[in-house]
C-alpha positions as CSV (number, residue, x, y, z in Angstrom):
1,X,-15.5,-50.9,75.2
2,X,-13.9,-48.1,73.6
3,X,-13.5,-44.2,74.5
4,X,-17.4,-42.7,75.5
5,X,-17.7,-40.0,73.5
6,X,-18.1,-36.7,75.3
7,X,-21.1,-34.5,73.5
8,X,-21.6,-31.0,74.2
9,X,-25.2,-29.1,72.3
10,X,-25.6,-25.6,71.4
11,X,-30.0,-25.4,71.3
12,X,-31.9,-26.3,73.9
13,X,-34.9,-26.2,72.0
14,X,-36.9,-29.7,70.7
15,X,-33.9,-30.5,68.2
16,X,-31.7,-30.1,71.2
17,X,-33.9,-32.3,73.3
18,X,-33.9,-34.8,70.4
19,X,-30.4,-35.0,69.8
20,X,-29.8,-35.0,73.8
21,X,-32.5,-38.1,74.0
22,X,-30.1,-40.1,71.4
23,X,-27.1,-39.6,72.9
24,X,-28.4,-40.8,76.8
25,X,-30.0,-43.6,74.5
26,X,-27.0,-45.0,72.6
27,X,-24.0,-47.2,74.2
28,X,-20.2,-45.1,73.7
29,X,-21.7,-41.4,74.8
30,X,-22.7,-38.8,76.7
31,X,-24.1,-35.3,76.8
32,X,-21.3,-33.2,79.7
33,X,-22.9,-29.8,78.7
34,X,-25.4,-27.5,77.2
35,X,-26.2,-23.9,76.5
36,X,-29.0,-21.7,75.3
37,X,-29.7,-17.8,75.3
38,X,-32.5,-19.3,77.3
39,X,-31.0,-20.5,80.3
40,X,-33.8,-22.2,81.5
41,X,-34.5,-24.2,79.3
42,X,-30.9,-25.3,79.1
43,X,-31.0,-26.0,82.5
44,X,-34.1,-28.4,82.3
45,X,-32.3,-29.9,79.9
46,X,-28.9,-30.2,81.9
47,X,-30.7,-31.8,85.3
48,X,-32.8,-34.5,82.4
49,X,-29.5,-35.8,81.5
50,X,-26.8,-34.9,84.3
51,X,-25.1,-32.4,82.2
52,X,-23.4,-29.2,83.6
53,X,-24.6,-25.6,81.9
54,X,-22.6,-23.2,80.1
55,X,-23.2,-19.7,80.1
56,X,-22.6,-19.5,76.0
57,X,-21.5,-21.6,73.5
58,X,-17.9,-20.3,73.1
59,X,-17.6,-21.4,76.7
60,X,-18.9,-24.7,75.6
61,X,-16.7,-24.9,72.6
62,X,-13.5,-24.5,74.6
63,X,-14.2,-27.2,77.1
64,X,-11.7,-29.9,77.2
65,X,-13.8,-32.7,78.0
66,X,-15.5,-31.9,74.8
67,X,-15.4,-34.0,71.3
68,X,-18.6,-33.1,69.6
69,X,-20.5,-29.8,69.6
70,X,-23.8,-30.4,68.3
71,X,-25.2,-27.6,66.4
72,X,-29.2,-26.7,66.8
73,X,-29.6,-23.2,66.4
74,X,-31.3,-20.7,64.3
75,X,-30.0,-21.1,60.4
76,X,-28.0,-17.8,60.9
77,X,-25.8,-18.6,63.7
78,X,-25.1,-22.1,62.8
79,X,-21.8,-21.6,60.6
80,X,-20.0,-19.0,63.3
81,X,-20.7,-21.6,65.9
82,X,-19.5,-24.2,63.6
83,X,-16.3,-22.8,62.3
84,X,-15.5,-21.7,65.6
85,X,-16.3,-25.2,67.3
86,X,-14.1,-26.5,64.3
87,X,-11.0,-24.2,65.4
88,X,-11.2,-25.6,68.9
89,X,-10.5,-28.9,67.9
90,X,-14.5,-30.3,67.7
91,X,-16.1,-32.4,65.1
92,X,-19.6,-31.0,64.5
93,X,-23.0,-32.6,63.9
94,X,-24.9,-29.8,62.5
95,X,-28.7,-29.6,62.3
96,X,-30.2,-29.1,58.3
97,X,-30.2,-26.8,56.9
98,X,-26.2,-26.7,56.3
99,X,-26.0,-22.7,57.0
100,X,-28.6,-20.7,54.9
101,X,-26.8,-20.3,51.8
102,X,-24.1,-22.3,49.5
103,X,-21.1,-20.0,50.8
104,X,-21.7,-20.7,54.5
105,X,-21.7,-24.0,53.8
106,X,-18.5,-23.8,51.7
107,X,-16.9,-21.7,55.2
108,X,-17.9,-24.8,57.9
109,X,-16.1,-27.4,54.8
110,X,-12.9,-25.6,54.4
111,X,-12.7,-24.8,58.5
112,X,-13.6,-28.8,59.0
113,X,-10.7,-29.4,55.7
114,X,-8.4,-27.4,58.0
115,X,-8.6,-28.2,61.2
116,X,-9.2,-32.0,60.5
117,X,-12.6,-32.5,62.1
118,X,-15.8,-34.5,61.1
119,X,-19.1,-32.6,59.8
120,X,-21.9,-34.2,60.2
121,X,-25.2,-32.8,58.6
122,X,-28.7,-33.9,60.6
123,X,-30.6,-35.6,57.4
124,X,-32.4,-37.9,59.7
125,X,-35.0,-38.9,57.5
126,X,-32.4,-41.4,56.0
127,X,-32.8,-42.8,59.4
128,X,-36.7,-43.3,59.0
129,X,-37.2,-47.3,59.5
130,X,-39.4,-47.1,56.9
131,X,-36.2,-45.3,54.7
132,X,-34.4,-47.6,55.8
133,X,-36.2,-50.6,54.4
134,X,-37.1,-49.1,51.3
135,X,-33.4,-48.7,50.3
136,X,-32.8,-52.5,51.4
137,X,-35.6,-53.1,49.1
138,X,-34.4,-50.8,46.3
139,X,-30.6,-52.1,46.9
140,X,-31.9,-55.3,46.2
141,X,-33.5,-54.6,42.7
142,X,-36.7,-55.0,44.0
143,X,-38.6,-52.3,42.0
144,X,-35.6,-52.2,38.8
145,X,-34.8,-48.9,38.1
146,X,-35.8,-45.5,39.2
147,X,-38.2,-43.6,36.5
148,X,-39.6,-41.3,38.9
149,X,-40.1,-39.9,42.4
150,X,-42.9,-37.8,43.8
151,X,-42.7,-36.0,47.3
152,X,-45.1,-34.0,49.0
153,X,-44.0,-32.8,53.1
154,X,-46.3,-30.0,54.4
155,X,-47.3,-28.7,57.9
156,X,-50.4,-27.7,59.3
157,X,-49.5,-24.4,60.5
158,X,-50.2,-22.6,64.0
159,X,-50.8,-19.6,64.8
160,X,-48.7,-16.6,64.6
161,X,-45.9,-18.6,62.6
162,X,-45.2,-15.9,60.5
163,X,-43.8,-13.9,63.5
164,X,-41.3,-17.1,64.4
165,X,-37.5,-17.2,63.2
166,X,-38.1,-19.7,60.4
167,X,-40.0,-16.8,58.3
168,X,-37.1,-14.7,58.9
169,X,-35.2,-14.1,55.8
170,X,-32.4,-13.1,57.7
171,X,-32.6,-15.5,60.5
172,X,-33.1,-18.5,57.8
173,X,-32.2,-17.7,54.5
174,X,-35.3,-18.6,53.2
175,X,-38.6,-20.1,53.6
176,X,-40.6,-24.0,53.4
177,X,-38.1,-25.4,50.5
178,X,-34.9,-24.8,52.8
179,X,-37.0,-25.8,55.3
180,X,-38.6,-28.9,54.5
181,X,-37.6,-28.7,51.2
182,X,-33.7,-30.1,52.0
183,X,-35.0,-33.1,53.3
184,X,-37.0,-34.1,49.7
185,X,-33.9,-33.0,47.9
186,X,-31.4,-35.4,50.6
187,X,-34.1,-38.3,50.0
188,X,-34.2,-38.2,46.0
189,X,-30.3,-37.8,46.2
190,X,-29.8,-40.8,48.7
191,X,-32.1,-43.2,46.0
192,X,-31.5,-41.7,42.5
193,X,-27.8,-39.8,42.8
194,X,-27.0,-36.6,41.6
195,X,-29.2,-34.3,39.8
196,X,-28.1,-31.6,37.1
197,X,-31.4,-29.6,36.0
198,X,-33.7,-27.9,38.5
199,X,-37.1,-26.3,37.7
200,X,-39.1,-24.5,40.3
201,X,-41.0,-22.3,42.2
202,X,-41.5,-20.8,45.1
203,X,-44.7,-18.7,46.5
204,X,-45.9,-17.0,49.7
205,X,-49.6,-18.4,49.5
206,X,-50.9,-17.3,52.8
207,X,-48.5,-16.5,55.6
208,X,-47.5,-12.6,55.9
209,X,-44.0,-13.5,55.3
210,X,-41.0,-12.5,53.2
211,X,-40.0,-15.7,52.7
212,X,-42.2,-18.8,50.8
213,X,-44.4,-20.9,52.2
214,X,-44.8,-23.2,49.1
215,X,-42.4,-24.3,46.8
216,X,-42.7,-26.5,43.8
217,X,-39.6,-28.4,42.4
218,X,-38.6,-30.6,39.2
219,X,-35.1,-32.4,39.8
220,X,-33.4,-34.3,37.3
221,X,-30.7,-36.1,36.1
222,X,-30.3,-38.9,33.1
223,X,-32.8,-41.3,33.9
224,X,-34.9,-39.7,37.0
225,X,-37.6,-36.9,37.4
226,X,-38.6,-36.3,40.7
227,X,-41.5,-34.1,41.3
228,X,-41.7,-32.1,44.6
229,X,-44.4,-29.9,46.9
230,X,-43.5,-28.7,50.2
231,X,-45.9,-26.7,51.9
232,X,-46.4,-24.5,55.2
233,X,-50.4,-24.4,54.1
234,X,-51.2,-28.2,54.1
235,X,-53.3,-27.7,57.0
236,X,-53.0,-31.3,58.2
237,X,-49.2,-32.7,58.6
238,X,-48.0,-34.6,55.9
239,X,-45.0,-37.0,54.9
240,X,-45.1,-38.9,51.3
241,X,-42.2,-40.2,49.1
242,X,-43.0,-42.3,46.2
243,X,-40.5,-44.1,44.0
244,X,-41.7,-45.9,40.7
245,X,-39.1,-48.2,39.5
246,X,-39.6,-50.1,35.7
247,X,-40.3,-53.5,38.0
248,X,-42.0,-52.0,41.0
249,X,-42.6,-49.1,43.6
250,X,-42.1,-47.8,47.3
251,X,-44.6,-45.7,49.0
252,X,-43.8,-44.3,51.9
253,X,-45.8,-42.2,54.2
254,X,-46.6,-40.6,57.8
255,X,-43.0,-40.6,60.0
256,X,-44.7,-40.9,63.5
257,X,-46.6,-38.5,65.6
258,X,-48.8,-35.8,64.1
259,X,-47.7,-36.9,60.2
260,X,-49.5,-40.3,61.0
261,X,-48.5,-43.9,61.5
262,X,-45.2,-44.6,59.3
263,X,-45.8,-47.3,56.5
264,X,-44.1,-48.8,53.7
265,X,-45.8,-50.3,50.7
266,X,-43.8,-52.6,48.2
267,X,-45.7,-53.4,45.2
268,X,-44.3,-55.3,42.1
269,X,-45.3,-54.9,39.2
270,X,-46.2,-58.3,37.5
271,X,-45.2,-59.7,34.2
272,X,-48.9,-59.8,32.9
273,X,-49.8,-56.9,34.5
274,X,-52.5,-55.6,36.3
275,X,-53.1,-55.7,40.1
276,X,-49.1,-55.5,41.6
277,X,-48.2,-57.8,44.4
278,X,-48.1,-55.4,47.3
279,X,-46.9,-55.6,51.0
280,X,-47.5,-53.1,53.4
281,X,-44.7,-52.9,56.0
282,X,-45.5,-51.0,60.0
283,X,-43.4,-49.2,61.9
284,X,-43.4,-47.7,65.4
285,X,-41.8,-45.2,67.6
286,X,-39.2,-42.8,65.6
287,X,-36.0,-44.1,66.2
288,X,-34.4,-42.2,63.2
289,X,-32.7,-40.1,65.8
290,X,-30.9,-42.6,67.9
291,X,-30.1,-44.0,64.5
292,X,-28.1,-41.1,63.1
293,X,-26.5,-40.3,66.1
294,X,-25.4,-44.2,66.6
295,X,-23.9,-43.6,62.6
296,X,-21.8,-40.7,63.6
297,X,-20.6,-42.6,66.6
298,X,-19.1,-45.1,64.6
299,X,-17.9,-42.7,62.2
300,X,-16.0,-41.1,64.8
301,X,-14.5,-44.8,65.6
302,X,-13.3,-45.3,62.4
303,X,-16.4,-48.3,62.0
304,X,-18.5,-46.7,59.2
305,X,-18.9,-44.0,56.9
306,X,-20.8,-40.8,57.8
307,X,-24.7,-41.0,56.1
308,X,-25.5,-37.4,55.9
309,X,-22.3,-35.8,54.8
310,X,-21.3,-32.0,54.8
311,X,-21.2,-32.6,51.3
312,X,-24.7,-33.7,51.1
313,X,-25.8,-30.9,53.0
314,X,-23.8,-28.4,50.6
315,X,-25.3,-29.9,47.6
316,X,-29.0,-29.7,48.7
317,X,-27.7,-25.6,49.6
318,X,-27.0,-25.7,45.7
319,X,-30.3,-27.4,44.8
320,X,-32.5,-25.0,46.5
321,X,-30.1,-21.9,45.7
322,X,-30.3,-23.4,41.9
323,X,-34.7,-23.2,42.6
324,X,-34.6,-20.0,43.9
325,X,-32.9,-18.8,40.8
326,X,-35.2,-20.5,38.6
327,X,-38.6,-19.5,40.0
328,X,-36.8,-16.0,39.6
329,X,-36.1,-16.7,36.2
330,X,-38.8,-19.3,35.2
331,X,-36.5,-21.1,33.7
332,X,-34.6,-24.8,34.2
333,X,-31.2,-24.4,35.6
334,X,-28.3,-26.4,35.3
335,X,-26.5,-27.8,38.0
């Protein structure tokens, strides 16, 4: 058995919980210490996992005993904790979004370039089992090639969201497409590549918020058009991501919990037509988190590349600055 990696998280909020949940799950770690502005919490979440508190998170990133910081904070303090985590010799997993903007992105890059540290960026909806087997499926030729993708992710709402951090422009950035939106963007990047022509827009519907709560997006590149809706106003939690290929397509929806039962349909088209062939494939319990931590460990060991790069989460920071601009402008953008 090799050296357990020593995991220290900045959030003690459900991301925090998540992340600590993966780490006690998966072989080769272990959570030594965790801080929040609210120390109780942190310290429900210390006792859970036999971790020791810190009083802040410089304090944390300055530990010795210390390889990972894991970043789940509000979108506007994520890149000072991160480049200073970076200078203190840590690699990083960093919740999504990658910062709030492109150029806080670019800062955590050339601080990880510099001080020779991996970046991790918390896409786990790669993770999804259902994900996961699509792109098996998809790897395989099993529904040709891409023509098209459609996405919807929305969220029922609660009440007084408006007043919460996420409609903050200064505390996030921006509004349901960084969001929700990045996840779409890192899902029709992961199946169809890169995309260089954006088309969007972006509205506050409902919510009393300077930031949107809908945005609509067009991605594509040579042989793909993806169509996009996320949504703070869906009323009822929803996950769908559709991928026609010329032979077949993938349907996934619901991830677990409130969004419903996960499932993957696989129907191929037939030569004559008609009716596809379809499967239906079900999943259980969410174990996209244990997942994507249990990648980064073996990134860390040299055994496999990161899936959910810093690079990946720079470029869906370009996609949704490149929207932005273009429900601005109503016009397509080039990428």
């Amino acid at each position: 058995m090799g050296k357990i990696i020593k995991v220290g998280i900045v959030g003690s909020g459900l991301m925090g919980y998540r992340r600590a949940e993966a780490i006690s799950a998966t072989r080769g770690s272990r959570l030594v210490a965790v801080t929040d502005i609210d120390i109780k919490k942190a310290e429900a979440l210390a006792q859970k996992h036999q971790a020791q508190v810190e009083k802040d998170w410089r304090s944390l990133a300055k530990r010795k005993d210390v390889d990972v910081v894991i970043i789940s904070v509000p979108n506007k303090f994520l890149a000072p904790i991160a480049i200073e985590a970076l200078q203190n010799g840590k690699h990083l997993l960093c919740e999504k979004p990658f910062g709030r903007n492109v150029a806080e992105a670019k800062k955590i890059i050339a601080a990880a370039l510099k001080y020779k540290r991996l970046v991790k960026v918390g896409f786990n909806h790669r993770f999804h089992a259902a994900i996961i087997k699509a792109k098996e499926i998809f790897d395989r030729g099993g529904i040709g090639k891409i023509m098209f993708i459609r996405g919807r992710y929305g969220q029922g709402g609660r009440k007084g969201m408006e007043h919460e951090w996420r409609f903050s422009k200064d505390m996030s950035g921006g509004g349901e497409l960084l969001d929700q939106g990045v996840h779409l963007i890192d899902l029709c990047r992961f199946f169809a590549g890169e995309f260089n022509e954006v088309f969007g827009a972006v509205e506050t519907k409902f919510w009393k918020a300077k930031v949107e709560d809908n945005a609509f997006m067009i991605l594509k590149n040579k042989a793909v058009t993806a169509s996009l809706h996320v949504s703070a106003t869906q009323w009822k939690n929803l996950f769908s991501f559709e991928i026609f290929g010329d032979k077949g397509f993938l349907t996934i929806d619901g991830k677990g919990g409130s969004y419903g039962k996960e499932t993957l349909m696989f129907g191929k088209r037939k030569p004559e037509f008609g009716v596809p062939g379809m499967k239906t494939f079900e999943f259980g319990r969410d174990t996209s988190w244990e997942e994507e931590w249990g990648n980064f460990l073996k990134a860390l060991n040299k055994k496999a590349k990161i899936v959910g790069t810093s690079k990946d989460g720079l470029r869906a920071n370009q996609i949704v600055e490149a929207i932005y601009v273009s429900s601005k402008s109503k016009k397509s953008i080039r990428l």
